[in-house]
N, C-alpha and C positions, 0 to 999 in steps of 0.2 A: 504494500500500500504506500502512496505517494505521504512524504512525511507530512507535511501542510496537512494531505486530507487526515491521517490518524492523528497529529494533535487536536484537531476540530475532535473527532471521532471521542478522543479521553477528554477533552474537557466537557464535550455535554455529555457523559456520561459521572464526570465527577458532579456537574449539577445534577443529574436526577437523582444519584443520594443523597445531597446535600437536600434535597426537595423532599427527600422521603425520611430522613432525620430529621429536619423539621417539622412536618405536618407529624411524626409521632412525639414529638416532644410537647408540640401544643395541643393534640389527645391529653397527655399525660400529664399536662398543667392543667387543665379544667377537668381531671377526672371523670373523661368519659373513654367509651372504648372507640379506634377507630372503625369507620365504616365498612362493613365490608364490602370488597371491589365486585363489580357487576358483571355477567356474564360478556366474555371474550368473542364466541361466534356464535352466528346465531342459522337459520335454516331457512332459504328462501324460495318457494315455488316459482319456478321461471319456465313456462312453456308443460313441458310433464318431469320435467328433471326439479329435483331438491339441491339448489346451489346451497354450500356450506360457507359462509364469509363470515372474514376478520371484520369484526365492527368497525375497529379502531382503523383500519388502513381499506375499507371497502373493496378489499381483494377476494375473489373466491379460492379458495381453499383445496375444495372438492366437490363433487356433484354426486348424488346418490337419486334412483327410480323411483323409491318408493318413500313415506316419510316417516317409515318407523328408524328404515336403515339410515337416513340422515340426520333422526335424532339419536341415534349408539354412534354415526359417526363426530356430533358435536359434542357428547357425553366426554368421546375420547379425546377431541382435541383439548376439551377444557382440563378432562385430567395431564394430559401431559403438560400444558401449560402452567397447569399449579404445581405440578411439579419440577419445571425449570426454575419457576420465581423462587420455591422453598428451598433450594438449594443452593441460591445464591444469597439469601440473608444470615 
């Protein structure tokens, strides 16, 4: 990676923990619990296919036929999602 682009790269990533140590610190000053974070993808009927998309980046993900299979496929992605973030705090 171009050096320019990876300092960019670690300093906003040094801000989003600076952002996520503070928003727990100010839970922890007023004595409440933080929010929990809201679901990551969600299941969209588009034509007869169930698109699976990232909320947060409006990309589709995957596509499944039918919509039970697209919701064990969003079950999955959310679990592995929460499982990347919990291993990184």
């Amino acid at each position: 990676m171009h050096p320019r682009l990876q300092e960019r790269v670690s300093g906003l990533a040094d801000m989003r923990a600076r952002t996520a140590m503070a928003t727990a610190e100010f839970y922890e000053k007023i004595g409440r619990p933080a929010p929990p974070h809201g679901p990551r993808f969600q299941a969209v009927a588009k034509g007869k296919a169930w698109h699976v998309i990232e909320i947060a980046t409006g990309l589709t993900k995957g596509f499944c036929f039918s919509h039970r299979a697209a919701m064990r496929f969003v079950d999955a992605m959310e679990a592995v999602a929460a499982s990347k973030t919990s291993t990184r705090q």
